[in-house]
C-alpha positions as CSV (number, residue, x, y, z in Angstrom):
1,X,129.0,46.4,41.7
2,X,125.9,44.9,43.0
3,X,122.2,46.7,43.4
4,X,122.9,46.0,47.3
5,X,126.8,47.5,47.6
6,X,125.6,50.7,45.7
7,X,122.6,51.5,47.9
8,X,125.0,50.5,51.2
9,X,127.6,52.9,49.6
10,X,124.7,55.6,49.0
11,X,123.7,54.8,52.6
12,X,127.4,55.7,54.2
13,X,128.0,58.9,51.9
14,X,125.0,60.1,52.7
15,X,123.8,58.8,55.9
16,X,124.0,62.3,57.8
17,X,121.7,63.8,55.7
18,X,119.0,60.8,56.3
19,X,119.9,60.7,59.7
20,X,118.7,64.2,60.2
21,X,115.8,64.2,57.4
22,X,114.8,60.8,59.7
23,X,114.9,62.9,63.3
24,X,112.8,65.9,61.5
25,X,110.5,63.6,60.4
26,X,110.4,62.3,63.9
27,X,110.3,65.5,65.2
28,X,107.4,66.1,63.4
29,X,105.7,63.5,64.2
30,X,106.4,63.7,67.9
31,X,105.1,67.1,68.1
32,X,101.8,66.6,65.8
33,X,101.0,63.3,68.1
34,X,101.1,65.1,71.2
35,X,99.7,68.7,70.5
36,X,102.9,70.7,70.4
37,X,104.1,73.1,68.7
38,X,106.9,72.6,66.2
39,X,109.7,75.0,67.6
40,X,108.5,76.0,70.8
41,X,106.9,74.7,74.1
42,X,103.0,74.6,75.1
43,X,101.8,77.5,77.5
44,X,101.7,75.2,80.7
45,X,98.3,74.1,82.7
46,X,97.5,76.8,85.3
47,X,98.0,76.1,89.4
48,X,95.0,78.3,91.1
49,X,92.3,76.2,92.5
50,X,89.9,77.0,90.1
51,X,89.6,75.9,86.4
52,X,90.0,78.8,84.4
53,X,87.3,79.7,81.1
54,X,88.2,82.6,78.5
55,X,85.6,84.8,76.2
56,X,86.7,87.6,73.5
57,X,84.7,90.4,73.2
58,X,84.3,93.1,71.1
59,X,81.6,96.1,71.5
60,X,80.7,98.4,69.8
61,X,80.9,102.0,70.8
62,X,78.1,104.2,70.1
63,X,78.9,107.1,69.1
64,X,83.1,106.2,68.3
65,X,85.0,108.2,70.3
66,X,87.4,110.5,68.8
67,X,90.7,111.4,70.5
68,X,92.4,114.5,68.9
69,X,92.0,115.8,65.0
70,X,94.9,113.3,63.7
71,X,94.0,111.3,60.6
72,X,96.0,108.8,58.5
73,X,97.7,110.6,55.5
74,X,96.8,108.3,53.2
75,X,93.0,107.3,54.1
76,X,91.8,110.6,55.7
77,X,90.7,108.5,58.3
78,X,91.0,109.3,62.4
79,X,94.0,107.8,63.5
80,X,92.6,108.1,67.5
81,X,89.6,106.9,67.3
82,X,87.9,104.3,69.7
83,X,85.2,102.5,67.6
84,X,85.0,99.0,68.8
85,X,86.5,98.1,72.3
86,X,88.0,94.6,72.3
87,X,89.6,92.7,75.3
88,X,89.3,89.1,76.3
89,X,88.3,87.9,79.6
90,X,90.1,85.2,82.1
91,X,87.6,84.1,84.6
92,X,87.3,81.5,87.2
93,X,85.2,78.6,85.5
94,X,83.1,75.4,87.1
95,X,84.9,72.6,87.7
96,X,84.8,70.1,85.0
97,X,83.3,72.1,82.4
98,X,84.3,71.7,78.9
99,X,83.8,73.7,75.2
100,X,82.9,72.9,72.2
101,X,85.0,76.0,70.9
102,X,88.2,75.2,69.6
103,X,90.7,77.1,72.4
104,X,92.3,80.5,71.4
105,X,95.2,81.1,69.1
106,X,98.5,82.1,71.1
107,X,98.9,84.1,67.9
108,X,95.7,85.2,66.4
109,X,95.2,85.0,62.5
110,X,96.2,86.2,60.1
111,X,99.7,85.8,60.8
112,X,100.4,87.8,57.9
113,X,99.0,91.0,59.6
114,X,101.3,90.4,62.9
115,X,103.9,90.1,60.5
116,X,103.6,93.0,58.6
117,X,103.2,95.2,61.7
118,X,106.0,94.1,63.4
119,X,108.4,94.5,60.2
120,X,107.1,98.0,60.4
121,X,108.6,98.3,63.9
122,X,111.8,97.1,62.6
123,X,111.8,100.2,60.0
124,X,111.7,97.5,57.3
125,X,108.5,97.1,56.0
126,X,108.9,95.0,52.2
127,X,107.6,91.8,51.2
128,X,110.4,89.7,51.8
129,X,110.9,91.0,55.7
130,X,107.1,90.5,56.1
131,X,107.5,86.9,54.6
132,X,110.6,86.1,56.7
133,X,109.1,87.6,60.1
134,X,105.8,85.1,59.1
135,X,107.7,82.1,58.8
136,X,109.3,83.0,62.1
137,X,105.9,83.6,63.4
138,X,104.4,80.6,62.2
139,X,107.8,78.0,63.1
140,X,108.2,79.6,66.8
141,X,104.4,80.2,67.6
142,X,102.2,79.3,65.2
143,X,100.0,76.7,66.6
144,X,100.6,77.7,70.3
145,X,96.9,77.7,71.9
146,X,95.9,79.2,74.9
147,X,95.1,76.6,77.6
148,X,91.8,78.4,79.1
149,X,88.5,76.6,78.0
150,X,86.2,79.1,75.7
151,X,82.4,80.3,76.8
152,X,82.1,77.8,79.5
153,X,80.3,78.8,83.0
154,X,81.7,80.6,85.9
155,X,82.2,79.2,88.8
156,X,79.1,79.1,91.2
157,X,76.6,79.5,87.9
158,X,73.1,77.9,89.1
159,X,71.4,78.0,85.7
160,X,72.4,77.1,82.4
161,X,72.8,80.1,80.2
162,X,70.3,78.6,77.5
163,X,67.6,78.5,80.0
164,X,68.5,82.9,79.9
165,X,67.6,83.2,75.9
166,X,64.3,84.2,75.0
167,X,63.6,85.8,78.1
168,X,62.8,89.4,78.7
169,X,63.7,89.6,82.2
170,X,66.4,87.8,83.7
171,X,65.3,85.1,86.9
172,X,66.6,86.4,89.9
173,X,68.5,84.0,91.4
174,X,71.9,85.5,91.5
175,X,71.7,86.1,95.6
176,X,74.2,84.5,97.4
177,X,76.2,83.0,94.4
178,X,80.1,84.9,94.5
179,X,81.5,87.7,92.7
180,X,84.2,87.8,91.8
181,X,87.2,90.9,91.9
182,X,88.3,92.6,88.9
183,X,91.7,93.6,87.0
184,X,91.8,95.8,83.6
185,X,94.8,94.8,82.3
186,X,96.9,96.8,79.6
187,X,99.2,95.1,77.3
188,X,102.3,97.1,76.1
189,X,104.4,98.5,73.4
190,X,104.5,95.9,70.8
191,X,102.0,93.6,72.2
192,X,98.5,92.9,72.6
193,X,95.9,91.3,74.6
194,X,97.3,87.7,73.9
195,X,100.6,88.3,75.0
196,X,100.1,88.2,78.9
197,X,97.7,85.1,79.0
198,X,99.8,83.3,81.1
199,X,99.7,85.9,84.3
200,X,95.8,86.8,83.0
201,X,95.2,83.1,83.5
202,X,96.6,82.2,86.4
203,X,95.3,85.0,88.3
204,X,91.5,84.0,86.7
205,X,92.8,80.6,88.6
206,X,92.8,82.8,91.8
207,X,89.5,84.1,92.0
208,X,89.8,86.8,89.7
209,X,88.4,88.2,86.3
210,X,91.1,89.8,83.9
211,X,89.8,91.6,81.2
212,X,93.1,92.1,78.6
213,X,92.8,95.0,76.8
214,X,93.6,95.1,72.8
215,X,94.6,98.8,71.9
216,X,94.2,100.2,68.8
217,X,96.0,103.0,69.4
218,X,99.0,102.2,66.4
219,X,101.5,100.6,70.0
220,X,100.6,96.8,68.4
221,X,101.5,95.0,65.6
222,X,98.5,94.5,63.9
223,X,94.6,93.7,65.2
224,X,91.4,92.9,63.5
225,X,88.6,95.4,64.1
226,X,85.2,94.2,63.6
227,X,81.9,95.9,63.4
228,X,78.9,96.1,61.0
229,X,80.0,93.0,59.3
230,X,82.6,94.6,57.8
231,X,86.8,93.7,59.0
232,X,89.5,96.4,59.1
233,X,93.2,96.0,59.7
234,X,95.2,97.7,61.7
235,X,98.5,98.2,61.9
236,X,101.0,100.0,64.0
237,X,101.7,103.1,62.5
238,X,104.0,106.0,63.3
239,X,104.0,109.8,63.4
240,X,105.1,110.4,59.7
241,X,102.0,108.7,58.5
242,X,99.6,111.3,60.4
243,X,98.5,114.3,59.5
244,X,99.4,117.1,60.8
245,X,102.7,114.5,62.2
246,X,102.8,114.7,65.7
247,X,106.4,115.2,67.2
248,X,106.6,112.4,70.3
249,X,105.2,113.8,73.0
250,X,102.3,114.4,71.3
251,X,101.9,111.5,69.9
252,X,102.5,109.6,73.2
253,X,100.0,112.0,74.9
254,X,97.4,110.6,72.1
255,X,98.5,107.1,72.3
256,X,97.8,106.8,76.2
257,X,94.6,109.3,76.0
258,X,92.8,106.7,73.4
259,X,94.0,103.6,75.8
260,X,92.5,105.4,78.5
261,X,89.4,105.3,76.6
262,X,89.3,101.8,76.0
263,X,89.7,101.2,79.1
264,X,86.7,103.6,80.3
265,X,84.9,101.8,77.3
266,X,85.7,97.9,79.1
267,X,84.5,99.2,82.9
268,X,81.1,100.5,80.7
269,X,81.1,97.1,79.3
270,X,81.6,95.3,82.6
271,X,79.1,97.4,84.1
272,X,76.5,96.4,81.6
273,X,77.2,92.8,82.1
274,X,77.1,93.3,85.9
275,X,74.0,94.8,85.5
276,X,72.1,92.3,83.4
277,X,72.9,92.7,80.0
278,X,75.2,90.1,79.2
279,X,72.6,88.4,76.6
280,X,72.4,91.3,74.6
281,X,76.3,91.8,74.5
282,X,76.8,88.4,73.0
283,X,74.5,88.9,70.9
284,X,76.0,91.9,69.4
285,X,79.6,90.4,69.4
286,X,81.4,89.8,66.0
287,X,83.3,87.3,67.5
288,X,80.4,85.2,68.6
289,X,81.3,84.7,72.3
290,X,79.9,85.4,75.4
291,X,76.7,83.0,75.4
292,X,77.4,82.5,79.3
293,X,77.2,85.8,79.8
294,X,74.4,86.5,80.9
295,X,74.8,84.0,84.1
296,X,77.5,86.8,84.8
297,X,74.6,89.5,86.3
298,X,75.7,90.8,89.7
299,X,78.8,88.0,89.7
300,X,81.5,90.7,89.4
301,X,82.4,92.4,92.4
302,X,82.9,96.4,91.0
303,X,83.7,97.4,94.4
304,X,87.2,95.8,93.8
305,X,88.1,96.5,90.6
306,X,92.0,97.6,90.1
307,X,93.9,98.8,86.9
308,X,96.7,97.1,85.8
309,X,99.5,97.1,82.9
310,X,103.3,96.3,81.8
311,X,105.2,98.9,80.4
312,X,103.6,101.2,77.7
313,X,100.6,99.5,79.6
314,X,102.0,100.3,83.5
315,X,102.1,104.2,82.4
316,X,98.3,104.0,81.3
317,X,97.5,102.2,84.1
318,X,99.2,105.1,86.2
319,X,97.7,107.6,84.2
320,X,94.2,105.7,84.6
321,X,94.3,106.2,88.3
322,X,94.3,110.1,88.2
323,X,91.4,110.8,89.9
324,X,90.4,107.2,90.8
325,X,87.9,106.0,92.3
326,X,85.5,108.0,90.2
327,X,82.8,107.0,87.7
328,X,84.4,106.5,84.5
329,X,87.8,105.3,86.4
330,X,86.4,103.2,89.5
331,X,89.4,101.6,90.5
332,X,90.4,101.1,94.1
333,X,94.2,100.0,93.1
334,X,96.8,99.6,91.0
335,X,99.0,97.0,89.3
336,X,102.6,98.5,87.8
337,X,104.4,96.5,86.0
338,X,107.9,97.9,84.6
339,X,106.2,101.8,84.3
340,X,107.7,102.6,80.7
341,X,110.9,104.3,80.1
342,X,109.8,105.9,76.8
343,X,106.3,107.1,77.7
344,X,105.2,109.9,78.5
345,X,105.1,111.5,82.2
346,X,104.3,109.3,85.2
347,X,100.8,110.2,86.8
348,X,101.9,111.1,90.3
349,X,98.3,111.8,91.4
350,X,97.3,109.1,93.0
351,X,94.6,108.3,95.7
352,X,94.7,104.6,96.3
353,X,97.3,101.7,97.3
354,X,99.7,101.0,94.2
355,X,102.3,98.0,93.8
356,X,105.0,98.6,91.5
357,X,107.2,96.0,90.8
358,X,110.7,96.5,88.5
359,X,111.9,93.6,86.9
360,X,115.9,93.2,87.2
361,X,116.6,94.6,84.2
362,X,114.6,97.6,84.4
363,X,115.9,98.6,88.2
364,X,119.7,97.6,87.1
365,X,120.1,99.5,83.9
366,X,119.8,103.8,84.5
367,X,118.7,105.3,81.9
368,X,117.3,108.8,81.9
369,X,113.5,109.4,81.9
370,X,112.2,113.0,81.6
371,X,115.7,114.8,82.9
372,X,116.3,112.2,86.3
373,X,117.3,108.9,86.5
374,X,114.1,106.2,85.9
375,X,114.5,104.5,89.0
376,X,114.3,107.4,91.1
377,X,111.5,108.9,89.5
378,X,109.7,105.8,90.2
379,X,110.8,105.4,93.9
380,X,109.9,109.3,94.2
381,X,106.1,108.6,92.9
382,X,105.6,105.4,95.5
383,X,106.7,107.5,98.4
384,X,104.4,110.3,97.7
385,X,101.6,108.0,97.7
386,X,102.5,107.2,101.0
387,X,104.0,110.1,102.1
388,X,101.7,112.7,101.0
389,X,98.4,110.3,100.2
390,X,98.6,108.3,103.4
391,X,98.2,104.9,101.3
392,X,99.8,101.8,101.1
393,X,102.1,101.5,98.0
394,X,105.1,99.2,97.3
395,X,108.4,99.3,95.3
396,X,110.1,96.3,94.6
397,X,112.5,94.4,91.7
398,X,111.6,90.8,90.7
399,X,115.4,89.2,91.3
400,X,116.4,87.8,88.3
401,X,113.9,89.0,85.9
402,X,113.9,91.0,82.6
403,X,111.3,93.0,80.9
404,X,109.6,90.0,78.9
405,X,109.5,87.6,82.2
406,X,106.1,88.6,83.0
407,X,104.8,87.6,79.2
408,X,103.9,84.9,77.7
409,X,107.3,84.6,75.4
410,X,109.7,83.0,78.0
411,X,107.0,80.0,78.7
412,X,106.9,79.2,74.8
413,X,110.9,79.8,73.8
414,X,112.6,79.5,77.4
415,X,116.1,78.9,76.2
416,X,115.5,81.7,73.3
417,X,114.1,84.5,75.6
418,X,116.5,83.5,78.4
419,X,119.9,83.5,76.4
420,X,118.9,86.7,74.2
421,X,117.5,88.7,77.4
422,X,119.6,87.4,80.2
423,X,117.0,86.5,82.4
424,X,118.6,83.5,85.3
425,X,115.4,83.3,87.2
426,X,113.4,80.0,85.8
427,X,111.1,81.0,83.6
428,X,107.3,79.4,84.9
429,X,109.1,80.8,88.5
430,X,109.2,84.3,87.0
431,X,105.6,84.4,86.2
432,X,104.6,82.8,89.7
433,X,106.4,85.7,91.3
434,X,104.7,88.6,89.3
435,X,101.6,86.3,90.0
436,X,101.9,85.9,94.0
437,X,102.3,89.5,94.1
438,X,99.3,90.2,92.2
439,X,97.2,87.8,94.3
440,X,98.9,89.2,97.5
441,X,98.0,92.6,96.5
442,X,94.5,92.2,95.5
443,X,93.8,90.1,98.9
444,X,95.0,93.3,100.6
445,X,92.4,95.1,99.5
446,X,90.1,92.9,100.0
447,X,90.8,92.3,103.8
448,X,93.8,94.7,105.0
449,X,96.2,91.7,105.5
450,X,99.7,92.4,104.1
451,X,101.2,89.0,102.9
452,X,104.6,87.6,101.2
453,X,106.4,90.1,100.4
454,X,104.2,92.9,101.0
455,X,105.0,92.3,105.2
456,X,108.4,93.0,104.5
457,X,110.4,96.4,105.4
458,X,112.4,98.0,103.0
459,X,115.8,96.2,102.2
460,X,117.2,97.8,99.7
461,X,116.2,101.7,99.4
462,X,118.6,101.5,96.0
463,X,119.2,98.7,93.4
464,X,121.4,95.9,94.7
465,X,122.1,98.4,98.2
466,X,120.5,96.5,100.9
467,X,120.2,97.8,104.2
468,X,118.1,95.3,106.0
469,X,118.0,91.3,105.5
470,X,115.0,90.0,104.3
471,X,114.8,87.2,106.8
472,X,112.2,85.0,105.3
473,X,114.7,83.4,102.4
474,X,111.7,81.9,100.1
475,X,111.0,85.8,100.0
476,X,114.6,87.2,100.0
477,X,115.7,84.5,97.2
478,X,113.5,86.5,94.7
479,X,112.8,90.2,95.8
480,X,114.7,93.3,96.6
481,X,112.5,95.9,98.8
482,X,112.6,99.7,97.7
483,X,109.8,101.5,99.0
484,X,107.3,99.7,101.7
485,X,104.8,100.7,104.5
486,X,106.3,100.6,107.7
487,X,105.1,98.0,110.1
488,X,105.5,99.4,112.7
489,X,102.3,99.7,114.6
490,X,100.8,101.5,117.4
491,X,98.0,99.1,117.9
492,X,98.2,95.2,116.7
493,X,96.8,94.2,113.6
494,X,96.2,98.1,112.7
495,X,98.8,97.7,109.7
496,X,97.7,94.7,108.3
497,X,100.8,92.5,109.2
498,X,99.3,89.8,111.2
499,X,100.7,86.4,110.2
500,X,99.1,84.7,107.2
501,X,96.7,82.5,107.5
C-alpha cells in the first residue's frame, strides 16, 4: 500500500471528524476576525439619535449604612450593610466621540465569582458545578462587550473636562447647555447592573441618563466591592447563613430596605454631581471613571427623575415611591417592570403617574401572591392610583413577551432564551417595545402628551379578554390594555391625547 492510498484511506475513515475540527477552526477564526463572541451574538448598535457613553461608579458611603442587626454566621460581619454604592451610568454622549477605555465586560470579571454565586442559587455550590457553570459563562458570554463608549463627553459639553482639573471653582458656563432627565434603574433577582444594558442604553440614546443600580443585598450572583484599596466578594447568600436566620418575609423586608438605600445613596450621588462635584467623585472612584464628570454640573434635570426596576427590582421601585416626591426619594414617576411574584407586599401608596407593563408570561400564568391572584393585585394597585390619587397610571402586557425579554440575555442567545422560555415576539422587537414605552412615558411627564400606546383606552380589562379593539394595529399587534386613563375629555387637549407630533 502506498504512502498516498493510506493517507486517502485515513482521509475517508476519518473525514467527519476533520470536517468538523476544520468548521471549528473556522468558526473560530470567523468569530476572533470579526469581534464576536464564540457561542453567542454581539449586543447590537443602539437606534436613539444620540451616541450613547457609559461610566461605573462606585462611592463611598460615609458613615455605611446598616440595615437591621443580621450578620454573616461565619464572618460576624453585617449582612445589610450599604458601604459602597455602585451603579453605572448610560448617558447621551457627543457625537463622534471616542475612548481610549477598553468598552465594558457584558460579564464582569472574575467569571469565577458569577459562577460560584449562581451555583449557590441552584442549591449546588461544589467545585465541579462552579467549574461547569464558568465554562458555560465564559463559552455563551464571555467576551460579550457592551457597545456604549467609556468616559467620553456628554452631549452639548462646551469644555473639555481636563481644562476642569486643578481648579478650585468650577467656570460657569453651564447656562443654556441641556439637561438631561433621569431613571434609577433596579436590576432583579439574579441579576445585576449589567444585565439590562441593552434597554439602559437605548433609552441613554433617547435623551436620558440611566443610572443601573448593583445591589449588594445577597439578590445577585456575585459583585466586587471596592473601597480603601482593599476588594471584597460578595456572593448571594441565603437566610441559613445569617444570624439570627430570618424566615422570608423578613428577609425580603431586609433585602428591599438596603436596595432602597442604595438607591437613596445614587440620587445623593447624582445630586453631588449636579451640583458641582463631579471632579471630586472621580477622583475618589476605585474604578477610575468619571473624568468627564465634572462637565456634568447642572446637566441633569432632578426635576424629572423617575424610579425604575424589573422584577425583584419593579417591587423596590414600587416601594421607593412611598412617599415620593420627597427629599431622599425625589421621584416624579415610576417605571414597573414585571412587579415580582415572590417579593414582598406591593407598595400601594403611591402619589405620582406609574406605568406598569406585564410581560406575556407574567399576565398569562396565575399564580398566587399574598392570598389573591397576582394579576389582580396588580390591576387593583394601578386603579387606586387613579382612582383614589387622581394620577395617570397604566396597565399593560407586552404580547409575546416573557420575563427575560426585557434583559440583555435574548439579544446575546436568541434561539436559546426563545426556545427555553417560549417567547414568539422577535427578540431586538421585544426590547424596542419595553423601550418605546419608557420613552413614551417619560415624554409624558415631561410635556402631558400621552403617546403610542399610552392614548389608548382599555382593551382588555383581563388577560387575553378584550373588550375594545385597539384600532391602531402597529399598537394592537404588540399590547393588550388593562388599566388606562380615560380619554375622554371635557375640554381639548386637557388629557394629554392630542395627536403626536
Amino acid at each position: 500500500m502506498s504512502l498516498l492510498h493510506l493517507v486517502w484511506t485515513t482521509f475517508r475513515r476519518q473525514r467527519a471528524r476533520y470536517w468538523f475540527i476544520g468548521l471549528s477552526v473556522f468558526y473560530v477564526f470567523y468569530c476572533h476576525s470579526r469581534g464576536m463572541p464564540l457561542l453567542s451574538s454581539n449586543l447590537p448598535e443602539y437606534t436613539g439619535e444620540y451616541d450613547v457613553g457609559t461610566i461605573d461608579l462606585e462611592v463611598p458611603i460615609n458613615p455605611p449604612r446598616r440595615i437591621g442587626d443580621v450578620i454573616y454566621k461565619k464572618t460576624g460581619r453585617p449582612a445589610f450593610e450599604v458601604d459602597t454604592v455602585l451603579f453605572s451610568l448610560f448617558y447621551p454622549a457627543a457625537k463622534g466621540e471616542t475612548s481610549q477605555k477598553e468598552k465594558h465586560l457584558w460579564v464582569p470579571k472574575p467569571i469565577g465569582l458569577h459562577a460560584e454565586g449562581y451555583a449557590k442559587f441552584a442549591h449546588a455550590d461544589n467545585w465541579v458545578v462552579r467549574k461547569l457553570i464558568g465554562l458555560g459563562l465564559w463559552s455563551l458570554a464571555g467576551g460579550t462587550e457592551v457597545p456604549a463608549m467609556v468616559d467620553v463627553k456628554m452631549h452639548g459639553t462646551v469644555q473639555s473636562s481636563k481644562e476642569y482639573h486643578g481648579q478650585d471653582e468650577q467656570p460657569d458656563d453651564d447656562y443654556g447647555l441641556p439637561k438631561f432627565p433621569v431613571i434609577v434603574f433596579s436590576h432583579g433577582q439574579a441579576s445585576s447592573r449589567t444585565s439590562y444594558t441593552q434597554y439602559c442604553a437605548e433609552l441613554a440614546s433617547r435623551g436620558f441618563v440611566v443610572a443601573a443600580l448593583e445591589h449588594r443585598d445577597g439578590s445577585g450572583p456575585g459583585t466586587i466591592l471596592l473601597r480603601n484599596r482593599t476588594m471584597k466578594q460578595l456572593l448571594h447568600f441565603g437566610a441559613s447563613e445569617l444570624q439570627p436566620s430570618p424566615d422570608v418575609p423578613k428577609l425580603k423586608m431586609l433585602q428591599l430596605d438596603m436596595r432602597q438605600a442604595e438607591v437613596e445613596e445614587c440620587v445623593n450621588v447624582l445630586r453631588r454631581i449636579n451640583a458641582g462635584e463631579g471632579l471630586d467623585i472621580f477622583q475618589h472612584n476605585p474604578r477610575h471613571e468619571g473624568q468627564v464628570l465634572p462637565e456634568w454640573r447642572n446637566r441633569l434635570d432632578l426635576r424629572r427623575i423617575v424610579v425604575g426596576g424589573h422584577s425583584y427590582g419593579a417591587t423596590l421601585a414600587l416601594q421607593a415611591l412611598k412617599g415620593a416626591p420627597s427629599h431622599a426619594l425625589p421621584f416624579v414617576g415610576g417605571l414597573i417592570l414585571d412587579p415580582g411574584k415572590s417579593s414582598g407586599p406591593l407598595n400601594h401608596d403611591i402619589d405620582v403617574p406609574v406605568v406598569v407593563v406585564h410581560s406575556q408570561s407574567w399576565s398569562s400564568k396565575m399564580s398566587i401572591f399574598h392570598g389573591r391572584p397576582h394579576f389582580e393585585v396588580v390591576k387593583g394597585l394601578v386603579e387606586s392610583i387613579t382612582a383614589d390619587r387622581k394620577k395617570l397610571a397604566w396597565f399593560l402586557t407586552a404580547k409575546g413577551t416573557t420575563h427575560p425579554s426585557v434583559t440583555d440575555a435574548p439579544l446575546i442567545q436568541p434561539f436559546l432564551l426563545s426556545w427555553t422560555t417560549g417567547a414568539t415576539i422577535d427578540v431586538k422587537e421585544g426590547v424596542h417595545q419595553y423601550v418605546q414605552v419608557s420613552h413614551d412615558f417619560m415624554k409624558y411627564l415631561e410635556d402631558g402628551h400621552r403617546r403610542g400606546v399610552l392614548k389608548e383606552e382599555v382593551s382588555h380589562p383581563t388577560y387575553n379578554e378584550q373588550t375594545r379593539e385597539i384600532a391602531n394595529q402597529d399598537i394592537a399587534k404588540f399590547w393588550q390594555v388593562h388599566v388606562a386613563p380615560t380619554t375622554f375629555c371635557p375640554y381639548p387637549g386637557l388629557c394629554g391625547i392630542e395627536e403626536d407630533k
